[in-house]
CHARMM internal coordinates of N, CA and C (Angstrom, degrees):
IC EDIT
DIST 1 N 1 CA 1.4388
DIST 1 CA 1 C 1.5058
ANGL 1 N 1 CA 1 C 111.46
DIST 1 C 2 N 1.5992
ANGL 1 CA 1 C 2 N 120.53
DIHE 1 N 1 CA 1 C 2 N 174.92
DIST 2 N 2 CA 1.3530
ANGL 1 C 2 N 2 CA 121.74
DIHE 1 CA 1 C 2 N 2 CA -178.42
DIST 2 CA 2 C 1.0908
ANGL 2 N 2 CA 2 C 100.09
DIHE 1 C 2 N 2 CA 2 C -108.81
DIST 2 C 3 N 1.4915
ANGL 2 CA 2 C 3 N 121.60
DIHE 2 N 2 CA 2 C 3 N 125.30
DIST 3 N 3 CA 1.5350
ANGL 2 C 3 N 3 CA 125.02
DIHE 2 CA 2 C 3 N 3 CA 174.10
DIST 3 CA 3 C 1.0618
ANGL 3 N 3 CA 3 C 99.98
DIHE 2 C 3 N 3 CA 3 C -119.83
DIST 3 C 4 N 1.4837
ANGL 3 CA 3 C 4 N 100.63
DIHE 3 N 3 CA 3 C 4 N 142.22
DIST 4 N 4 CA 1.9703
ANGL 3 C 4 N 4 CA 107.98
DIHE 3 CA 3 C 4 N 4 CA -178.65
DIST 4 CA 4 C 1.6406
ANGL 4 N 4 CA 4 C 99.38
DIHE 3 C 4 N 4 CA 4 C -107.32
DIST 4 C 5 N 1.1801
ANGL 4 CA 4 C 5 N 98.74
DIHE 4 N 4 CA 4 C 5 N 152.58
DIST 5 N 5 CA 1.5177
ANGL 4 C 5 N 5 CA 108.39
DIHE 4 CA 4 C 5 N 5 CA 169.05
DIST 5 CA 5 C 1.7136
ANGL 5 N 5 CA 5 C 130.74
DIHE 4 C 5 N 5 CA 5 C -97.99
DIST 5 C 6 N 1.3650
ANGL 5 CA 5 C 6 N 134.37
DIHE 5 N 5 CA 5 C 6 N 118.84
DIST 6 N 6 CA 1.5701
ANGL 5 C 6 N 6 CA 104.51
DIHE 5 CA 5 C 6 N 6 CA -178.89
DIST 6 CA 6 C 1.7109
ANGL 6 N 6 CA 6 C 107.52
DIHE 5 C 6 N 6 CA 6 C -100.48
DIST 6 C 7 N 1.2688
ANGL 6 CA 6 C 7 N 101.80
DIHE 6 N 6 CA 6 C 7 N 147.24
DIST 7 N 7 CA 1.4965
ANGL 6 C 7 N 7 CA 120.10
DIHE 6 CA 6 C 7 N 7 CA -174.38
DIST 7 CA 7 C 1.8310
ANGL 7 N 7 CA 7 C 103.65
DIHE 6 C 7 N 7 CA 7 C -63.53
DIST 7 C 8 N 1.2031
ANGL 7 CA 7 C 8 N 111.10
DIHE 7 N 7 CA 7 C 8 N 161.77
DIST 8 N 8 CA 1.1315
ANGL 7 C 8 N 8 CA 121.67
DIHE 7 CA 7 C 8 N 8 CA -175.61
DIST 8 CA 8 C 2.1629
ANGL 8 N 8 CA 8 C 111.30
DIHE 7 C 8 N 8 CA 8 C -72.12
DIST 8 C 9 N 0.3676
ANGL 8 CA 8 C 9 N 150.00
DIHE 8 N 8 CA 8 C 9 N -123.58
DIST 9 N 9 CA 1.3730
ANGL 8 C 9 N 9 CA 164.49
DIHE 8 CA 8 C 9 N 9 CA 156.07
DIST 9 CA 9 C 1.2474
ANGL 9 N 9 CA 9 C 135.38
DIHE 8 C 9 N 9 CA 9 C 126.56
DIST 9 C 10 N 1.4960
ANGL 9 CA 9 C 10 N 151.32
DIHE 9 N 9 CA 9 C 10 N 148.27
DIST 10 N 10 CA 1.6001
ANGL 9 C 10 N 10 CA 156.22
DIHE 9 CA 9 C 10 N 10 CA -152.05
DIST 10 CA 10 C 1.4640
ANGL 10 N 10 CA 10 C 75.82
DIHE 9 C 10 N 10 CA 10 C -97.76
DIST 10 C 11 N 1.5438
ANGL 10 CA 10 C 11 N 137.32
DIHE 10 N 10 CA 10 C 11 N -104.04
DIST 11 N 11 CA 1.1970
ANGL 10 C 11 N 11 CA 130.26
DIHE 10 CA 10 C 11 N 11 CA -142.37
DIST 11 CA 11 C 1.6024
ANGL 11 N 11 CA 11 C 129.21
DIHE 10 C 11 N 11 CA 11 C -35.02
DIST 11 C 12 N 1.0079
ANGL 11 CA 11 C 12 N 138.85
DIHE 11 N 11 CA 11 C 12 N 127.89
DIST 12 N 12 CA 1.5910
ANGL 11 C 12 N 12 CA 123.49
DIHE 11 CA 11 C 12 N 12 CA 167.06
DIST 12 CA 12 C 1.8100
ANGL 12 N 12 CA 12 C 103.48
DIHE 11 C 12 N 12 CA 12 C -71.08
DIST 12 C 13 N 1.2420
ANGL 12 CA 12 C 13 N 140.46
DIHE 12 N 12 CA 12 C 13 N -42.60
DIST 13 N 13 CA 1.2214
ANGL 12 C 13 N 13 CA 128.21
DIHE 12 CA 12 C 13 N 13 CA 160.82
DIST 13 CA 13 C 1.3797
ANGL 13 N 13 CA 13 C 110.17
DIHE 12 C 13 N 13 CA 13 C -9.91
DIST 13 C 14 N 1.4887
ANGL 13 CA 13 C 14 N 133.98
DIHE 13 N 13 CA 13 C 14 N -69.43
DIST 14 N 14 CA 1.7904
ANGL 13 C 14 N 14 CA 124.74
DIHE 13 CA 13 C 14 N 14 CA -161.68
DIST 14 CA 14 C 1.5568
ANGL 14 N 14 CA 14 C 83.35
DIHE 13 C 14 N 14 CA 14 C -70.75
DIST 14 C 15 N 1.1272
ANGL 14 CA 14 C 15 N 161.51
DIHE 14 N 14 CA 14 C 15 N -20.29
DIST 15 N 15 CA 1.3658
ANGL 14 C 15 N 15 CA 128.83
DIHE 14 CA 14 C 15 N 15 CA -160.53
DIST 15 CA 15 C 1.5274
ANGL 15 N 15 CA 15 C 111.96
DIHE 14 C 15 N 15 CA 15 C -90.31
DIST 15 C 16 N 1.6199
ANGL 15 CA 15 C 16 N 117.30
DIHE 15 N 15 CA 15 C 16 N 18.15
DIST 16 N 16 CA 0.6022
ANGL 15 C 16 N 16 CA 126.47
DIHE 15 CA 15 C 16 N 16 CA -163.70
DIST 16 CA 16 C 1.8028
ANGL 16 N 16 CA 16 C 121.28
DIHE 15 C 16 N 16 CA 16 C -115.02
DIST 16 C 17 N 1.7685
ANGL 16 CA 16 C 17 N 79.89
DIHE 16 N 16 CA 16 C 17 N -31.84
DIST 17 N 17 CA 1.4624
ANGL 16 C 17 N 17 CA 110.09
DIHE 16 CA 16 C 17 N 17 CA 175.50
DIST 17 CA 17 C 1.6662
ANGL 17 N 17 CA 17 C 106.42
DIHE 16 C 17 N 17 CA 17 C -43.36
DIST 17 C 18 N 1.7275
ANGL 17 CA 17 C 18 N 113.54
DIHE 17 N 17 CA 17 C 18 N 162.33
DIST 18 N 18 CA 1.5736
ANGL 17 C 18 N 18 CA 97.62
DIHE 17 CA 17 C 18 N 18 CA 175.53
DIST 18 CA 18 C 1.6012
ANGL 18 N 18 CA 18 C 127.40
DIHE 17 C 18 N 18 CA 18 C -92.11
DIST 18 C 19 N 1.8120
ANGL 18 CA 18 C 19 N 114.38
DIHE 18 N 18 CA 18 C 19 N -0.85
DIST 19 N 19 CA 1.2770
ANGL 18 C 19 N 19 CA 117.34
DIHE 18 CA 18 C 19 N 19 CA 172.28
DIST 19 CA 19 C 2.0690
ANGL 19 N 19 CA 19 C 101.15
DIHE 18 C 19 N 19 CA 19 C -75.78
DIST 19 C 20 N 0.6753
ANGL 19 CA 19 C 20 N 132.58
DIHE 19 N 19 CA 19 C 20 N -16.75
DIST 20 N 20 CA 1.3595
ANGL 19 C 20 N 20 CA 133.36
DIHE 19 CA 19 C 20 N 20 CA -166.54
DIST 20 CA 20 C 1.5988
ANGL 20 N 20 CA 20 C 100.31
DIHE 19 C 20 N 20 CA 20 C -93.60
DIST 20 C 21 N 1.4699
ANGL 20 CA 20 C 21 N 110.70
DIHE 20 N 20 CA 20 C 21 N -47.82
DIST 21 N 21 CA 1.3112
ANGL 20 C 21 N 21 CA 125.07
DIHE 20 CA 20 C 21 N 21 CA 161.12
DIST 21 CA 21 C 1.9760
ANGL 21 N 21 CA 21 C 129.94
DIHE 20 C 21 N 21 CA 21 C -22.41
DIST 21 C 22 N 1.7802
ANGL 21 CA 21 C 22 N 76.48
DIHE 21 N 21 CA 21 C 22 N -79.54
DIST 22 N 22 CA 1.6511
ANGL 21 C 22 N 22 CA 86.59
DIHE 21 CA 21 C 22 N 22 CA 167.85
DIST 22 CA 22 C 1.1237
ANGL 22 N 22 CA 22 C 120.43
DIHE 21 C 22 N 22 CA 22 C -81.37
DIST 22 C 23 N 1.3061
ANGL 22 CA 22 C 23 N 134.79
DIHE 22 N 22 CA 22 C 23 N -35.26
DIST 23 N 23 CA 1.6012
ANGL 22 C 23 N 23 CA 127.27
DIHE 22 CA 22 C 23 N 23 CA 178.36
DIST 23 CA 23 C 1.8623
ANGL 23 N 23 CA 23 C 108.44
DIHE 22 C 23 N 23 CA 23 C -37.02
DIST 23 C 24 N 1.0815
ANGL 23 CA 23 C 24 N 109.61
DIHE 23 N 23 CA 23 C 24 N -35.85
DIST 24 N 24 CA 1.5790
ANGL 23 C 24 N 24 CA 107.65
DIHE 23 CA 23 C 24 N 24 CA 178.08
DIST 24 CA 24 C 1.3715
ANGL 24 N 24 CA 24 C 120.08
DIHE 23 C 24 N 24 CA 24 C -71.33
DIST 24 C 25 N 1.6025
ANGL 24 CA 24 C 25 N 124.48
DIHE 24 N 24 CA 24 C 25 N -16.62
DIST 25 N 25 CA 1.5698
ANGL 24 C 25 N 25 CA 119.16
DIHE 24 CA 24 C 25 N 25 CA 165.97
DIST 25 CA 25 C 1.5659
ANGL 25 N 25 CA 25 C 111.07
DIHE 24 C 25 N 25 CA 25 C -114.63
DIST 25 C 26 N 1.5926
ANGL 25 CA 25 C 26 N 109.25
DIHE 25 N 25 CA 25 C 26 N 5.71
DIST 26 N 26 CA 1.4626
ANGL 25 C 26 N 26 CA 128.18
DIHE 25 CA 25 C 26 N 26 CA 177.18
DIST 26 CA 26 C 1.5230
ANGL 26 N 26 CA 26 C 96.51
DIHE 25 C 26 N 26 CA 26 C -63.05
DIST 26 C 27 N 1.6300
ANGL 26 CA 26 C 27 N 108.67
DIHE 26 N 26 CA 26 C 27 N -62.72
DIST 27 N 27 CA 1.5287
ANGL 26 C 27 N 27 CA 116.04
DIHE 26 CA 26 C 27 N 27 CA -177.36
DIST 27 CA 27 C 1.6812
ANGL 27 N 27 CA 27 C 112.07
DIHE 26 C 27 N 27 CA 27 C -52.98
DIST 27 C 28 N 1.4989
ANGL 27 CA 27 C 28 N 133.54
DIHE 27 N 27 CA 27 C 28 N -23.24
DIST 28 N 28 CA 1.3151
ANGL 27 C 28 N 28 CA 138.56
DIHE 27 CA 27 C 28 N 28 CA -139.65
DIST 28 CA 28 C 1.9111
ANGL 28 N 28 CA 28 C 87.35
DIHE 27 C 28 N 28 CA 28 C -102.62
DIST 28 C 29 N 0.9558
ANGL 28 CA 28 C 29 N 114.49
DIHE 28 N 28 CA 28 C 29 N -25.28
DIST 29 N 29 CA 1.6563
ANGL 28 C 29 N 29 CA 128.57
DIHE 28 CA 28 C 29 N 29 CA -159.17
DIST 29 CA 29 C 2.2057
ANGL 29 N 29 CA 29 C 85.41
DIHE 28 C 29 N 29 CA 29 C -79.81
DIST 29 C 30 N 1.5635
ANGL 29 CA 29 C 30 N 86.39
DIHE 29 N 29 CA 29 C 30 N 142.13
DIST 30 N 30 CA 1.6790
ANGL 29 C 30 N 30 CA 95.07
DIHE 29 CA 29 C 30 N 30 CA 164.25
DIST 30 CA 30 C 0.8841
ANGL 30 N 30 CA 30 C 115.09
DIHE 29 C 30 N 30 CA 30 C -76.65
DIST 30 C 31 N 1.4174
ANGL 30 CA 30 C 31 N 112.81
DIHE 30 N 30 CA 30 C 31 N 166.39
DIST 31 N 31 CA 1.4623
ANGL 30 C 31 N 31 CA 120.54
DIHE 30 CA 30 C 31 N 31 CA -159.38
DIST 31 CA 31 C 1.4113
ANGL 31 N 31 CA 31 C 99.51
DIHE 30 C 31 N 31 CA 31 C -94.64
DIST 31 C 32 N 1.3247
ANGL 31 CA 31 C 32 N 130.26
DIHE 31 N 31 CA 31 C 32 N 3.83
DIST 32 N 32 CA 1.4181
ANGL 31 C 32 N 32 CA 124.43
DIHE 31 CA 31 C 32 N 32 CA -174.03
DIST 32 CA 32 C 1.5469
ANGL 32 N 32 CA 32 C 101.26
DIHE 31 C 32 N 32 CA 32 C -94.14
DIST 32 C 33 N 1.5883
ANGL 32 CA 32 C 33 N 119.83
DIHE 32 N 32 CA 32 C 33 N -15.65
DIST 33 N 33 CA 1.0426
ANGL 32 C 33 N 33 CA 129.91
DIHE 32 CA 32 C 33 N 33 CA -179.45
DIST 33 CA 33 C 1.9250
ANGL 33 N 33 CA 33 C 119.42
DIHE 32 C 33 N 33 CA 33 C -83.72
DIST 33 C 34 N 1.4255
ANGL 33 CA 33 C 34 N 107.02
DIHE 33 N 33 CA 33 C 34 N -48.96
DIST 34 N 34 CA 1.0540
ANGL 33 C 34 N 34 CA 110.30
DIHE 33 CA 33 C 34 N 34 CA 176.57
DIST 34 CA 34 C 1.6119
ANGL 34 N 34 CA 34 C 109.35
DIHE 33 C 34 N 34 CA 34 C -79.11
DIST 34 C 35 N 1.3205
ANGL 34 CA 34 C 35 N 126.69
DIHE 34 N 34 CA 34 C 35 N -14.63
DIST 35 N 35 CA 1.5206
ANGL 34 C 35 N 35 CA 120.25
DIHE 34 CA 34 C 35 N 35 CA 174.31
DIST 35 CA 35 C 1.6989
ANGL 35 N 35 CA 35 C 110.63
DIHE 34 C 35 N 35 CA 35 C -102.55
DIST 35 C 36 N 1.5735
ANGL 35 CA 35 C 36 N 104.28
DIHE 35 N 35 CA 35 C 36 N 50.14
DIST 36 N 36 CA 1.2654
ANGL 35 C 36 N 36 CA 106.58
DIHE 35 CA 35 C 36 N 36 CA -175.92
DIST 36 CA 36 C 1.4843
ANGL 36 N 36 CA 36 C 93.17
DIHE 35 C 36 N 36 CA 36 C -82.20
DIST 36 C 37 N 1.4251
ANGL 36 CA 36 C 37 N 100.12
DIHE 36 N 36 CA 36 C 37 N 160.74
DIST 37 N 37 CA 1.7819
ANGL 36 C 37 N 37 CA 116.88
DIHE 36 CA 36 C 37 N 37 CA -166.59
DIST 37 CA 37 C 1.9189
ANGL 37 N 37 CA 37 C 93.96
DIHE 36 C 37 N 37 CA 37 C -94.31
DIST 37 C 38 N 1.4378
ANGL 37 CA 37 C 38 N 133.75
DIHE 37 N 37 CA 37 C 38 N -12.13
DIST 38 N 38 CA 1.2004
ANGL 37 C 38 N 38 CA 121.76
DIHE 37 CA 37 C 38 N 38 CA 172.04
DIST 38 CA 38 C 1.9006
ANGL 38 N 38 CA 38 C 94.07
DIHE 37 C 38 N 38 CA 38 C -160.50
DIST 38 C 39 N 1.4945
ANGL 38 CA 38 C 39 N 91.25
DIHE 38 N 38 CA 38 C 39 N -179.34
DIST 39 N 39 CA 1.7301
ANGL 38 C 39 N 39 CA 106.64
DIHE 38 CA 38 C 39 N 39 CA -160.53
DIST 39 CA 39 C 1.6190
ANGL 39 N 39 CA 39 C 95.50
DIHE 38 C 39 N 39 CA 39 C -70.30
DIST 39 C 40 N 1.6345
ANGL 39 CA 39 C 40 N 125.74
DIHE 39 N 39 CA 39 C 40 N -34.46
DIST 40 N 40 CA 1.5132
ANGL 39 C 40 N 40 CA 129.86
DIHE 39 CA 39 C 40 N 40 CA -175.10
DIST 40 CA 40 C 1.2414
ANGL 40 N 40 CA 40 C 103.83
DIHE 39 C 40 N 40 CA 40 C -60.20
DIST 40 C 41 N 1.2907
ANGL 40 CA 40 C 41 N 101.76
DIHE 40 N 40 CA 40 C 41 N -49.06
DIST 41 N 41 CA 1.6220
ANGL 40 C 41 N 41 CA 106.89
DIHE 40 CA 40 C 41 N 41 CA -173.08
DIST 41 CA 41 C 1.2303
ANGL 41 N 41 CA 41 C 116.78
DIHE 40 C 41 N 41 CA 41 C -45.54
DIST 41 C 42 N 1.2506
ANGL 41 CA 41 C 42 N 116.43
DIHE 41 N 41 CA 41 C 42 N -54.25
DIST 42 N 42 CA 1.8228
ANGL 41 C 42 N 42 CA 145.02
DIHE 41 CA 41 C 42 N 42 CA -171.25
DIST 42 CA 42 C 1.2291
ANGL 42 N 42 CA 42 C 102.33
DIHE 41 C 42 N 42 CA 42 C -54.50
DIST 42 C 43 N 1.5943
ANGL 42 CA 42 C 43 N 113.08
DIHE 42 N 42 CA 42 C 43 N -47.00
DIST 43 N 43 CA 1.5896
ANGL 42 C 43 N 43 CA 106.79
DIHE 42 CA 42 C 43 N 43 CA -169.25
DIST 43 CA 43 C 1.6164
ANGL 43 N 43 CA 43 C 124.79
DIHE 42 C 43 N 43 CA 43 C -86.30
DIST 43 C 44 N 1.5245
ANGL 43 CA 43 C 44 N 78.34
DIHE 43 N 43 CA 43 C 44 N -16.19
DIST 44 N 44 CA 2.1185
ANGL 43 C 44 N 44 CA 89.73
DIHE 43 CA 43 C 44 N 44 CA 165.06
DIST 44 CA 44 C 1.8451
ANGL 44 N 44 CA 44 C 114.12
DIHE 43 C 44 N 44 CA 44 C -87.72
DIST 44 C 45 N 1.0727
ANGL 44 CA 44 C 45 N 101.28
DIHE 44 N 44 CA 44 C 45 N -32.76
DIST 45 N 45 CA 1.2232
ANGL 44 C 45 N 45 CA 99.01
DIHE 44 CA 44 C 45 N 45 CA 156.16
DIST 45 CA 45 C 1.7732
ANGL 45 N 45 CA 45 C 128.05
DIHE 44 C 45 N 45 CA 45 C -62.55
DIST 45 C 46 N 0.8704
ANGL 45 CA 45 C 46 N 113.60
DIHE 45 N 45 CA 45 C 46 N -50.90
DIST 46 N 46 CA 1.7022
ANGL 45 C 46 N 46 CA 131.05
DIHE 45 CA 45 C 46 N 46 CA -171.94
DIST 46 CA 46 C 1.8166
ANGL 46 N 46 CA 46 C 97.46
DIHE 45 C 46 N 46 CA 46 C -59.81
DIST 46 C 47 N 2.0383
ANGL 46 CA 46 C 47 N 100.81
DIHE 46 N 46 CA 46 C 47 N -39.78
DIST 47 N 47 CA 1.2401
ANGL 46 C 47 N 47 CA 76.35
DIHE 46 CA 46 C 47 N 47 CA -169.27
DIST 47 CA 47 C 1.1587
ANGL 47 N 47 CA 47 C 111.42
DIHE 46 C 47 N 47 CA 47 C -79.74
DIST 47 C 48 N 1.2365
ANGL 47 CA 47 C 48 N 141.02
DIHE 47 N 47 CA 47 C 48 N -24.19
DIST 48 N 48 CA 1.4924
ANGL 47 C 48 N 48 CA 157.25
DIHE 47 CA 47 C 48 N 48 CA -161.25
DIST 48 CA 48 C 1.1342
ANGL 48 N 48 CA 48 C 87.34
DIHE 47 C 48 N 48 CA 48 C -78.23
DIST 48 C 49 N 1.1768
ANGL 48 CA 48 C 49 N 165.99
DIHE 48 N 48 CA 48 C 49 N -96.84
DIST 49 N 49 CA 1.4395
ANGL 48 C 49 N 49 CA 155.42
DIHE 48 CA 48 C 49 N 49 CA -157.16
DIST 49 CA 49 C 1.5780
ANGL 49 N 49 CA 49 C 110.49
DIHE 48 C 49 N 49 CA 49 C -48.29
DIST 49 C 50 N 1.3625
ANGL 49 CA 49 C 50 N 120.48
DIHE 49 N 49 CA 49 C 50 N -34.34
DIST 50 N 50 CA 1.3371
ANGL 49 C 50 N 50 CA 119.17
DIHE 49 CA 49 C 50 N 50 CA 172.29
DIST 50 CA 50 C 1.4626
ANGL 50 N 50 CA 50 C 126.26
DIHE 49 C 50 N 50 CA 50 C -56.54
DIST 50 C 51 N 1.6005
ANGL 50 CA 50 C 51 N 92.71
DIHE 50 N 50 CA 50 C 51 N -37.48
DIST 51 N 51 CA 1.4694
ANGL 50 C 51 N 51 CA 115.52
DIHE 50 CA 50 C 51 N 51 CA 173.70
DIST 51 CA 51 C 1.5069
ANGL 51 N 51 CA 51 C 117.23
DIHE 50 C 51 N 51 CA 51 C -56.96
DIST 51 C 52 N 1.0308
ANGL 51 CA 51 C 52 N 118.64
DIHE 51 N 51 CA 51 C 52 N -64.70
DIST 52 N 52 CA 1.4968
ANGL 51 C 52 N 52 CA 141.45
DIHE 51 CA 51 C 52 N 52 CA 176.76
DIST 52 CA 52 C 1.5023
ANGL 52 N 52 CA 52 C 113.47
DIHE 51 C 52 N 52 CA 52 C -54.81
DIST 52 C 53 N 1.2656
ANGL 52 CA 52 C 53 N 118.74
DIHE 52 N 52 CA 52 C 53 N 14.84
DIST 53 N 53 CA 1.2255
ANGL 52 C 53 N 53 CA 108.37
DIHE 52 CA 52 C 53 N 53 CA 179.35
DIST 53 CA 53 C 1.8520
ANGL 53 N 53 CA 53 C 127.94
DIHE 52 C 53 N 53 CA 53 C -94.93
END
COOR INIT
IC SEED 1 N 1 CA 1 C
IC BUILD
């Protein structure tokens, strides 16, 4: 799978930002979802896991 990393930082402002945001339910998503082979794919996937929650 693709795991992103977030950088360290002093301000609480960036933790606020929305890449810092999603990276935390980015990781929570299956990996069949984030290694979709195109963007259609991803979003039928994304929703089906969204669903199921």
């Amino acid at each position: 799978g693709s795991k992103l990393t977030v950088g360290r930082f002093r301000l609480d402002i960036r933790k606020k930002l929305l890449p810092v945001r999603v990276m935390r339910h980015w990781h929570r998503l299956h990996t069949e979802a984030v290694d979709a082979p195109s963007l259609e794919v991803f979003k039928a996937r994304l929703d089906w896991a969204l669903s199921n929650l």
